[in-house]
N, C-alpha and C positions, 0 to 999 in steps of 0.2 A: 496592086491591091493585095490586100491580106485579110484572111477571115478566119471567123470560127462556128462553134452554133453553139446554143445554148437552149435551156427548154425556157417556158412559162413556168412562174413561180404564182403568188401570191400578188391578188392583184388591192392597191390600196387608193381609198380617195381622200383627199385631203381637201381642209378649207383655210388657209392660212390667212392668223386677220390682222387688223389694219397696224401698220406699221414693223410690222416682219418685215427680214430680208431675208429673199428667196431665194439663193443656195445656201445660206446658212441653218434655217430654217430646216430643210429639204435636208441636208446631210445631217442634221443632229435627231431629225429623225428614224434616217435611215441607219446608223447608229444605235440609236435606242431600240430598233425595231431588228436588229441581225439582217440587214438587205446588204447585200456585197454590190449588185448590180441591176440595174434596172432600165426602162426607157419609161421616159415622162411625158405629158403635155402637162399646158398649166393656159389657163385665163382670166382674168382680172384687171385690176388696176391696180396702176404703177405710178407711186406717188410723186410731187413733185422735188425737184432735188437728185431724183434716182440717177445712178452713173451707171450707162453702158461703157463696156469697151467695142470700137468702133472700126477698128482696123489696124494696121499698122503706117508711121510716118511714109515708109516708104515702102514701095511692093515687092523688091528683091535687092536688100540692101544686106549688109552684113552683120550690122547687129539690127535689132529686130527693136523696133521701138513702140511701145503702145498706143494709139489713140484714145481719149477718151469724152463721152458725149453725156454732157448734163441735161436730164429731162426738166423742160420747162413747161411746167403744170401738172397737173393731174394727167394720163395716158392711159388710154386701152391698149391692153397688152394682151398679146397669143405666145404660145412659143412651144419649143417643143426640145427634150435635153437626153442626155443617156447620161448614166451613175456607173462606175466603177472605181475601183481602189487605186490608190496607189503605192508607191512602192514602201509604206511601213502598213499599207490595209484600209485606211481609212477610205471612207467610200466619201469621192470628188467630183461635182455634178458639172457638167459641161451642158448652159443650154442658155441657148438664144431666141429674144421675144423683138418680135417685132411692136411698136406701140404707138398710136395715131390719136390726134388730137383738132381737131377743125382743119380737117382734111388734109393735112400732114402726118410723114408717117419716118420711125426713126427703126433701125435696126441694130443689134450687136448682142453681146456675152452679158448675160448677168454678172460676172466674178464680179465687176467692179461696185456694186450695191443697188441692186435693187428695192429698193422698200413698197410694201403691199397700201395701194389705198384701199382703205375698208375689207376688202375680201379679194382672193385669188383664190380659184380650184383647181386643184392636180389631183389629176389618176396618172400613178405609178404603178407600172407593170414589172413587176420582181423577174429576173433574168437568173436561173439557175444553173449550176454546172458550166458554168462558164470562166476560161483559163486568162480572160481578159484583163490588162490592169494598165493602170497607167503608167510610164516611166519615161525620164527625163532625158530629151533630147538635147545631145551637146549641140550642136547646129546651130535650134531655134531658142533654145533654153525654156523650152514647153514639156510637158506632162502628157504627152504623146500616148493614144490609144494601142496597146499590143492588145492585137483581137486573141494573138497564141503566144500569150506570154509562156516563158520555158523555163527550167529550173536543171540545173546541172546536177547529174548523177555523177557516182565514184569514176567511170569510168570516162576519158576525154572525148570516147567516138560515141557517146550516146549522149541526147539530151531527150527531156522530157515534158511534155506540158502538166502543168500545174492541176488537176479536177479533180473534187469533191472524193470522188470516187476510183479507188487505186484501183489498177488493173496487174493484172500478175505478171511477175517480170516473163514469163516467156513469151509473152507479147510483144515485145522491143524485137526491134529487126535490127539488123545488121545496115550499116550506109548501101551495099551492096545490093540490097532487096527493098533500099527504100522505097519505090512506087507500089511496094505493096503495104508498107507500113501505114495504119491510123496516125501517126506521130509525127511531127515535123522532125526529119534528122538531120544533126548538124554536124559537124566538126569542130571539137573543142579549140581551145587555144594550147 
């Protein structure tokens, strides 16, 4: 496991209408509005036609193949997502609705297009000060959450997390005293 914190920001409601799609939507928002990171719910309707992505073809293969699930009809949808950047800043919404229709019920990822019937409501919860971002995993070839993304100082035996708010360099500890350090320390290359 890997973590970080972060405070409450700004908190925003939304009502996105009919025929929106809901991470595009939702990031060109958060865009417009300077949100680096956030967590979301969201509920509504999810039009018919809308693609989740559903899983992958297979559960531990090597390459990593996508499923993907066509809504057929109109769905109630719930869901719930976290927003952060990725590696040029752009804030990347990762969230999943589940959505039921005469008593069946579908699950997966918006990426693949969601479209809003008539209305969907989100409240996004603005995530401040937080060193989190997304970056590409060679493995899975995913956009992988670093909760302590790091940025490489001059020096190859320190590294540093990325926040808002600089801290003065004699705060940096040495490898040596790193259980006392606030900072992840690493070893350069």
């Amino acid at each position: 496991m890997r973590y970080s914190e972060a405070r409450s920001g700004r908190v925003f409601i939304l009502r996105l209408d009919d025929g929106e799609v809901l991470h595009e939507t939702i990031e060109a928002f958060a865009s417009e509005h300077g949100i680096v990171s956030a967590a979301l719910i969201v509920l509504g309707g999810a039009d018919d036609g809308s693609r989740l992505v559903v899983g992958p073809e297979q559960g531990r293969s090597e390459k990593i193949v996508p499923m993907e699930y066509v809504l057929d009809g109109v769905h109630e949808m719930t869901g719930a997502g976290t927003l952060f950047p990725d590696a040029s800043g752009k804030p990347v919404l990762h969230m999943h609705v589940a959505g039921g229709r005469k008593g069946e019920a579908h699950a997966g990822c918006v990426r693949a297009g969601v479209r809003v019937w008539h209305v969907a409501e989100v409240v996004l919860w603005e995530l401040v000060d937080s060193s989190a971002r997304r970056v590409l995993d060679p493995a899975t070839g995913f956009e992988l959450l670093d909760p302590w993304y790091t940025i490489r100082t001059s020096s190859s035996l320190f590294w540093r997390p990325v926040f808002r708010k600089r801290l003065p360099v004699d705060t940096w500890l040495s490898p040596s005293r790193s259980a006392l350090c606030p900072f992840r320390v690493l070893r350069g290359p």
